[in-house]
SEPANU-14873 format. One record per residue: residue number from 0; residue in one letter; x, y, z of N, C-alpha, C in turn. Coordinates in steps of 0.05 Angstrom, whole numbers, plus 32768, in hexadecimal, padded with zeros to 4 digits. Example, Ala and Ser with C-alpha at 12.3 -4.5 7.8 and 13.67 -1.06 7.14 Angstrom:
BEGIN
i, aa, nu, nv, nw, cau, cav, caw, cu, cv, cw
0, a, 8108, 7F8E, 809C, 80F6, 7FA6, 809C, 8108, 7FBE, 809C;
1, s, 8101, 7FD3, 808E, 8111, 7FEB, 808F, 8102, 8001, 809D;
This chain:
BEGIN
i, aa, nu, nv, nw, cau, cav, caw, cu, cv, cw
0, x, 8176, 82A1, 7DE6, 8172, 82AC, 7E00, 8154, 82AC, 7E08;
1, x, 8139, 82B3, 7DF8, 8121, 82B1, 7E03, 8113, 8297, 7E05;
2, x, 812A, 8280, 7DF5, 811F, 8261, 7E01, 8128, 825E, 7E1A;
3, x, 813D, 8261, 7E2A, 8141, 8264, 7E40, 8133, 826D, 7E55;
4, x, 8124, 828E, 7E48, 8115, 829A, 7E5F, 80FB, 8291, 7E67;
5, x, 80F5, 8282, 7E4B, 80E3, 8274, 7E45, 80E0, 825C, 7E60;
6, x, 80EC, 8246, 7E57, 80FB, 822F, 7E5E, 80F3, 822F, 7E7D;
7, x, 8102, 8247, 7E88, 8107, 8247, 7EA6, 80FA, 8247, 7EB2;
8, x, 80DC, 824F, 7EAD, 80C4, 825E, 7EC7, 80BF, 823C, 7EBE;
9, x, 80BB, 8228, 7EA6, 80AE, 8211, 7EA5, 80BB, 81FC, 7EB6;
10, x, 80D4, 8202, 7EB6, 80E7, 81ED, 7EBF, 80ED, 81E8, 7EE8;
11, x, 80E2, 8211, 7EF1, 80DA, 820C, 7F07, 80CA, 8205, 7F0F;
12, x, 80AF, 8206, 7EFE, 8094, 8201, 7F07, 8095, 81D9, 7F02;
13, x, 80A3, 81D3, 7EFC, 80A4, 81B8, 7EFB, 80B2, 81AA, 7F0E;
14, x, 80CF, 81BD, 7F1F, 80D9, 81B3, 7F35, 80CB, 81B7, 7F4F;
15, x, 80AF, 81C6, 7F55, 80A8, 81D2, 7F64, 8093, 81BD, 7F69;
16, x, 808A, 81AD, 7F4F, 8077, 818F, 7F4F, 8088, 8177, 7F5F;
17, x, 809D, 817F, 7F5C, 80AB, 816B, 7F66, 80B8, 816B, 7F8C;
18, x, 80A9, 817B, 7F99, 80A9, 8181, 7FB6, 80A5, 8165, 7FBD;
19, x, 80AD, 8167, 7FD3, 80AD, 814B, 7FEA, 809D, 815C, 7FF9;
20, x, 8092, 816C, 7FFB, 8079, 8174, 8018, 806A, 815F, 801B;
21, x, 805F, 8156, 8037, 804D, 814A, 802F, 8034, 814A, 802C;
22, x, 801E, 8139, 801B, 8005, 813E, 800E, 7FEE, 8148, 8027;
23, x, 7FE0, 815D, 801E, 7FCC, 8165, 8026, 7FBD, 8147, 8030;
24, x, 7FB3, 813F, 803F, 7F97, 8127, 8038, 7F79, 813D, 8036;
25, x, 7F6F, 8133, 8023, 7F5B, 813F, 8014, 7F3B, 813F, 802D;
26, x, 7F32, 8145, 8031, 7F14, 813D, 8041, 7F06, 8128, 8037;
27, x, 7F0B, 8116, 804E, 7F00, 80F8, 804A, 7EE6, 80F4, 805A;
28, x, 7ED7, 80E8, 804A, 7EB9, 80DB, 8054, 7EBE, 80C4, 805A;
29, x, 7EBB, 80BB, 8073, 7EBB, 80A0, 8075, 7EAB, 808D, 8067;
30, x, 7EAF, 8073, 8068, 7EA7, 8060, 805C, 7E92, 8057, 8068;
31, x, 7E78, 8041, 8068, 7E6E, 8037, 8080, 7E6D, 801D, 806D;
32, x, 7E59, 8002, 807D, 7E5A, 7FEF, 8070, 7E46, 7FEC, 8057;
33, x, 7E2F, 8003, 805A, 7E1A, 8002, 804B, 7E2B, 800E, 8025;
34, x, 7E43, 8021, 802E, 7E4B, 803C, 8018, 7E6B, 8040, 8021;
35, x, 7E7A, 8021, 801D, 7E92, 8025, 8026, 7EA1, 803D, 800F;
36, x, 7EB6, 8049, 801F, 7EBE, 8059, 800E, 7EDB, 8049, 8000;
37, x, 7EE4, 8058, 7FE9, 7EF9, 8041, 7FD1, 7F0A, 8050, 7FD8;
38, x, 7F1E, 8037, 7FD6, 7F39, 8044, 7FE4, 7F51, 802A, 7FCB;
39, x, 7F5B, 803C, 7FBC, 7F6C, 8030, 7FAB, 7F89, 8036, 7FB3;
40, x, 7F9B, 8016, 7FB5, 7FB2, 8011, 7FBB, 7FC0, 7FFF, 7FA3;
41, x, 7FD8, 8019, 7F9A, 7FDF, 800B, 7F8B, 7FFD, 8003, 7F90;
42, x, 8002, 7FE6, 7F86, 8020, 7FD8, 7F88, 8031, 7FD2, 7F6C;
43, x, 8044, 7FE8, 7F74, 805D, 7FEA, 7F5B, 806E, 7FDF, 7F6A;
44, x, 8085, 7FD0, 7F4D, 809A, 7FC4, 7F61, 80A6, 7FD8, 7F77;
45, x, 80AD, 7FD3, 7F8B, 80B8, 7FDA, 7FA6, 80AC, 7FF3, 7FAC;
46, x, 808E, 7FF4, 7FA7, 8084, 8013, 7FB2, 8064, 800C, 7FB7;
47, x, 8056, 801C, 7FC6, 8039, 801A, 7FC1, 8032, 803A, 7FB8;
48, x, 8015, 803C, 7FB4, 800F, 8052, 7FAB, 7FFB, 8057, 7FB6;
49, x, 7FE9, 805F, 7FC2, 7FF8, 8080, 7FD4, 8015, 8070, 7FE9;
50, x, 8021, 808C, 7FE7, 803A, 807E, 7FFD, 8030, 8087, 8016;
51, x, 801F, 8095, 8020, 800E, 8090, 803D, 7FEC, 8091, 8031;
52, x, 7FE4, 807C, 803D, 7FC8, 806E, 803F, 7FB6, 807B, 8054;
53, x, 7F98, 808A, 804A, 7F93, 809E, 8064, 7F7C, 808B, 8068;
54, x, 7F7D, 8085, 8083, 7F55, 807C, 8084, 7F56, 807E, 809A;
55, x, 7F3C, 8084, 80A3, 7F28, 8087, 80B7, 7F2C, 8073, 80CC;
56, x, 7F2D, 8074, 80E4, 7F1F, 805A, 80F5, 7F0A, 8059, 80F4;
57, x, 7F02, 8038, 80EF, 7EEA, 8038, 80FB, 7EDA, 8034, 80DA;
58, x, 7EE4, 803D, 80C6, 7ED7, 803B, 80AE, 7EDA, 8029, 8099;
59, x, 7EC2, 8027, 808A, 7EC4, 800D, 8071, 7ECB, 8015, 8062;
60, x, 7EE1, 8006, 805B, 7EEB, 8013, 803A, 7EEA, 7FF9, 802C;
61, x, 7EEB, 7FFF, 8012, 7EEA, 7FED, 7FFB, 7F04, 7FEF, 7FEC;
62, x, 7F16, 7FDC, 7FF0, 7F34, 7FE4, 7FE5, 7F2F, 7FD3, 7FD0;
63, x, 7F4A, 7FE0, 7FC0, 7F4C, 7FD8, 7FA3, 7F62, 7FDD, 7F9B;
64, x, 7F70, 7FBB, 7FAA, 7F8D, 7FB1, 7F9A, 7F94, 7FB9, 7F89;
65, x, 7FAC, 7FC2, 7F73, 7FB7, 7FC2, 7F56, 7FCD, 7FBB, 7F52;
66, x, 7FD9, 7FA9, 7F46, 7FED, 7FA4, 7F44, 7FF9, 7FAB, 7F2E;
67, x, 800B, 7FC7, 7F2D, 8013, 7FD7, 7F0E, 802C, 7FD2, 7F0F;
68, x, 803C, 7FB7, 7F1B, 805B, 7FAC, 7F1A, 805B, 7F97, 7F0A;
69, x, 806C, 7F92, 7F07, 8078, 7F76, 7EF1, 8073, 7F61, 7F10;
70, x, 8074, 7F5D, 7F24, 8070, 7F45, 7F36, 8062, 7F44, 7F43;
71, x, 8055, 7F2E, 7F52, 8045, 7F25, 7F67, 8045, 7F3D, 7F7B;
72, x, 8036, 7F41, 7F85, 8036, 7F5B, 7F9F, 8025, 7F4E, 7FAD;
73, x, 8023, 7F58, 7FCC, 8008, 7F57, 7FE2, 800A, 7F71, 7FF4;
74, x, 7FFA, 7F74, 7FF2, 7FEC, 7F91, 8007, 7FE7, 7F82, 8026;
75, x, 7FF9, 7F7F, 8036, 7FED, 7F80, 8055, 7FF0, 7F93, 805F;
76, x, 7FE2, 7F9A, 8069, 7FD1, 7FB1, 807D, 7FD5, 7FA2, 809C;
77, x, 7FD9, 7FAA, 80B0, 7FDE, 7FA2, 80C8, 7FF6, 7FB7, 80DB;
78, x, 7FF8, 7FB4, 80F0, 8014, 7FC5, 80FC, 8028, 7FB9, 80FA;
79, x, 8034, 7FBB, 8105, 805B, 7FAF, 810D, 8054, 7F97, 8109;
80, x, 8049, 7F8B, 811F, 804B, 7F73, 812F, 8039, 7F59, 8113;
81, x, 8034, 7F5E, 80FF, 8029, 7F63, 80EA, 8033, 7F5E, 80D6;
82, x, 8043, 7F70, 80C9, 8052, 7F72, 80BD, 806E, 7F5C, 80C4;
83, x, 8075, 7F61, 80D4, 808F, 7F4B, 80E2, 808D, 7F32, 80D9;
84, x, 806E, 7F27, 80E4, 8061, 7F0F, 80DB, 8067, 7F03, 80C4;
85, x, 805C, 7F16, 80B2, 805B, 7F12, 809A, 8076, 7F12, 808C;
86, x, 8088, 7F15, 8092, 80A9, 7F1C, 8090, 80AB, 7F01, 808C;
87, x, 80A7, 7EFC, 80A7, 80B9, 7EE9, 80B4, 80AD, 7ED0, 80A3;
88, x, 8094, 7ECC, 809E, 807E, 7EB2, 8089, 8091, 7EB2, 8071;
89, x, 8089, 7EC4, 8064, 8092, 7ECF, 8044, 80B0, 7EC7, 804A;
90, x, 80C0, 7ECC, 805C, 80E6, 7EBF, 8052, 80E1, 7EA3, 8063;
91, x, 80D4, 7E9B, 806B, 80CE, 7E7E, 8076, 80CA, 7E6B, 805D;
92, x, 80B1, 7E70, 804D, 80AC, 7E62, 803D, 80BC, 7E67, 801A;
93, x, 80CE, 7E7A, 801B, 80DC, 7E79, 800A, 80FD, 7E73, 8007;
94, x, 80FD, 7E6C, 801D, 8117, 7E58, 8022, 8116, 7E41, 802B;
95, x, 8121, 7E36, 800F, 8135, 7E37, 7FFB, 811C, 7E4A, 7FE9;
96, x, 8124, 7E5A, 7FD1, 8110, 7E69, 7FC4, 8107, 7E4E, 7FAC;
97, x, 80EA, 7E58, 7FAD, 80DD, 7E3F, 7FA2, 80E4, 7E3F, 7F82;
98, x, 80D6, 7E26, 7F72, 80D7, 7E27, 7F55, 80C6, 7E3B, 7F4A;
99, x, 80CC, 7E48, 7F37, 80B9, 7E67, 7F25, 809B, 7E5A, 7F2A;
100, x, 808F, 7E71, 7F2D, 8075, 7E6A, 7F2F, 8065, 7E74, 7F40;
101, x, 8050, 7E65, 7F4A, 8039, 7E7F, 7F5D, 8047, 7E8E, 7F78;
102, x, 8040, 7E9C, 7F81, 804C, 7E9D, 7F9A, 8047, 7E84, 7FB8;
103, x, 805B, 7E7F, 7FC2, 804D, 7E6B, 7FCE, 8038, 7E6E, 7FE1;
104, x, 802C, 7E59, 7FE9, 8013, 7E5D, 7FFF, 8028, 7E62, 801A;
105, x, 801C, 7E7F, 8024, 8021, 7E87, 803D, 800F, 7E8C, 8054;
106, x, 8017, 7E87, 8071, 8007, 7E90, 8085, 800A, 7E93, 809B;
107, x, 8002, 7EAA, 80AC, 8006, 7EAB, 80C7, 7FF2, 7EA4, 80DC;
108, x, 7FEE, 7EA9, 80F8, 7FE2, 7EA2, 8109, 7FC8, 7EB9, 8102;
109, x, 7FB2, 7EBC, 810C, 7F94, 7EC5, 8105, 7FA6, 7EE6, 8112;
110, x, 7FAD, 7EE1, 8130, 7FB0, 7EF8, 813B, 7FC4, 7F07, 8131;
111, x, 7FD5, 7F04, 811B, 7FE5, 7F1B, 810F, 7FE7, 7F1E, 80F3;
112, x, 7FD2, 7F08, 80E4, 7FD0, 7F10, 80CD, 7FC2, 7F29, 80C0;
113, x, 7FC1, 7F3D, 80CC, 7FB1, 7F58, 80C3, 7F9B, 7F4A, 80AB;
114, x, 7FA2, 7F60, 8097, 7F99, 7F56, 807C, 7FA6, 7F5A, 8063;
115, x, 7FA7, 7F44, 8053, 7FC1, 7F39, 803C, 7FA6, 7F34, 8022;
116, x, 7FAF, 7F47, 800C, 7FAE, 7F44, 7FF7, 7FBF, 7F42, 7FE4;
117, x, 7FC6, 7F26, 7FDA, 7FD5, 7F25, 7FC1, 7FD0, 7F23, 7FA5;
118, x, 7FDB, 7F34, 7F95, 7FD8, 7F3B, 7F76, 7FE6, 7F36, 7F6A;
119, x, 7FE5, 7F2D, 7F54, 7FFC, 7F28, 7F40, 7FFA, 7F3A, 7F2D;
120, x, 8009, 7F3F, 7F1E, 800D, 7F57, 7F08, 7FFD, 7F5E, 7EFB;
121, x, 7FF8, 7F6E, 7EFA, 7FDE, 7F7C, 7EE4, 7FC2, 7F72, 7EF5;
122, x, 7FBF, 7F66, 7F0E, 7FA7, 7F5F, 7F1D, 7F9C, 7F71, 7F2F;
123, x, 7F7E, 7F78, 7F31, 7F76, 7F8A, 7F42, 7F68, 7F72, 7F53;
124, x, 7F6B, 7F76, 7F71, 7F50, 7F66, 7F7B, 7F49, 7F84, 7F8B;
125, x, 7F31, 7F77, 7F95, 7F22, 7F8D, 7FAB, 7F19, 7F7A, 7FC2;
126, x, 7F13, 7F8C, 7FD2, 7F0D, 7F83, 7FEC, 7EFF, 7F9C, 8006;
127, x, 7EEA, 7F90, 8009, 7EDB, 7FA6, 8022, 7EE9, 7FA5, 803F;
128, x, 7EEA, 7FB0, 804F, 7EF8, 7FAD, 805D, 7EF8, 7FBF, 807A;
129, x, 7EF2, 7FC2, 8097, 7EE8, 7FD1, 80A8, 7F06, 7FE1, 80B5;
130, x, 7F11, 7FF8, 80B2, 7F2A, 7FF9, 80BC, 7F2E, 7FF7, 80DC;
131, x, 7F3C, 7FEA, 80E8, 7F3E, 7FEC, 8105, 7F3D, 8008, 8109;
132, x, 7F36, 8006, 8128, 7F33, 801E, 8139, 7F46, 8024, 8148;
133, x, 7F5C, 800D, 8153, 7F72, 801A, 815B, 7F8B, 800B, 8150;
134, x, 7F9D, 8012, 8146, 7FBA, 800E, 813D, 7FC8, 8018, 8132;
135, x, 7FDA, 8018, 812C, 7FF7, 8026, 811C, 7FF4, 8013, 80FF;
136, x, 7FE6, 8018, 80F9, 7FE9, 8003, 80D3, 7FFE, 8011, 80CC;
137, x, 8003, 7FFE, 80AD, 8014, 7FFD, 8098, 800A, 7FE9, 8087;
138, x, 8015, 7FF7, 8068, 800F, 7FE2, 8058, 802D, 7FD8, 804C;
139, x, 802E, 7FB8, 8051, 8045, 7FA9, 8042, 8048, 7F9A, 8037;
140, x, 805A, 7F95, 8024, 805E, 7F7F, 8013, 8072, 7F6D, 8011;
141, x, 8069, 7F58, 801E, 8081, 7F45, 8027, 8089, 7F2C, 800F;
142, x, 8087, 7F32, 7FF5, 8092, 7F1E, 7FDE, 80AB, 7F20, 7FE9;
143, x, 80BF, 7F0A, 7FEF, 80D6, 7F12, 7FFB, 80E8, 7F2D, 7FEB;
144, x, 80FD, 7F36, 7FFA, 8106, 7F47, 7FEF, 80F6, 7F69, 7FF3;
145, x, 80DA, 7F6A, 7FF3, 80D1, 7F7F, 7FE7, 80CC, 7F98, 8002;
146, x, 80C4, 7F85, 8020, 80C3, 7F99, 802E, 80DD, 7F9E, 8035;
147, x, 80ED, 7F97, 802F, 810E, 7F9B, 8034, 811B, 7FB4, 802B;
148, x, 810B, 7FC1, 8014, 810D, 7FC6, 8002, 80F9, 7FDD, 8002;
149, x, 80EF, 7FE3, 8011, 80DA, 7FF8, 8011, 80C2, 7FF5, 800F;
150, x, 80B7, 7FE5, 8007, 809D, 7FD4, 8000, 808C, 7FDE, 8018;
151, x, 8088, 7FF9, 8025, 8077, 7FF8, 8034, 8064, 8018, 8036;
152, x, 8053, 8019, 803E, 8049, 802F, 803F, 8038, 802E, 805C;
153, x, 803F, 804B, 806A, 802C, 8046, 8088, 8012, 8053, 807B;
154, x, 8004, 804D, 8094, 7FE6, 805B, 8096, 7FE1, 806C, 80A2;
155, x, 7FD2, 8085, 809F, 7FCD, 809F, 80AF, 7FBE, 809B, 80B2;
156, x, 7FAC, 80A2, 80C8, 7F8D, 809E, 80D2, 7F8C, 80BF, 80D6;
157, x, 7F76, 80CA, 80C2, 7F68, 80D9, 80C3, 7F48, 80DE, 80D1;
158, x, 7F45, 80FB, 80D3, 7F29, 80FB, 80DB, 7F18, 8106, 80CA;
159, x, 7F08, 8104, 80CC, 7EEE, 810B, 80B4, 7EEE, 8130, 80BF;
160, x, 7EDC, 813E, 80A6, 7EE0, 8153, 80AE, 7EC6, 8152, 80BB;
């Protein structure tokens, strides 16, 4: 009976970690080009990490790809119109689906390719980067299959305090 009473106060304090509220965003310094600020995105199969991305308009950040899945991933950043693009490339060039191997070379027109970082497993790249000042971003991952699939995370635009 006193492992139980025991047990219980631990076992709520562990479902209470497990809230869906959503996250505070912490007070952010913007980035500039001289002292961009780091902003790490990470890609697990069919998820990214943070599942909302907070940045600033207007600010430099220094992102930093990770790829902690068993497959190929890419981080594009862009809105809808963006994202679609990239949909539509990625099941273009993989039908018929190709022989095992790199991902194939993909591409869109200048004006809707946002920005596309691809990683392969266990790969970090980085990249500096100025966030637009006005849009609805998201970050997606168009390996076929994946934004289908949840593979996406939007962007919050915060303000500095």
């Amino acid at each position: 009976m006193s492992v139980r009473r025991l047990a219980a106060p631990l076992i709520v304090a562990a479902l209470a970690g497990c809230s869906s509220a959503p996250v505070q965003t912490p007070p952010i310094t913007p980035g500039t080009s001289a002292a961009p600020r780091e902003v790490v995105i990470v890609a697990r199969d069919d998820r990214f990490s943070p599942a909302t991305l907070d940045l600033v308009p207007g600010e430099t950040v220094l992102l930093h790809v990770l790829n902690g899945g068993l497959e190929t991933h890419e981080a594009i950043i862009g809105d809808e119109a963006v994202q679609t693009a990239w949909e539509i490339a990625e099941a273009d060039a993989n039908d018929p689906p190709p022989p095992p191997g790199p991902t194939p070379a993909v591409t869109v027109a200048p004006a809707v390719a946002g920005l596309r970082i691809v990683v392969r497993s266990g790969e970090r790249l980085d990249m500096v980067w100025t966030v637009p000042t006005t849009a609805s971003l998201i970050v997606g991952c168009h390996i076929p299959g994946h934004y289908a699939r949840g593979m996406r995370s939007p962007v919050r635009f915060v303000t500095p305090p």
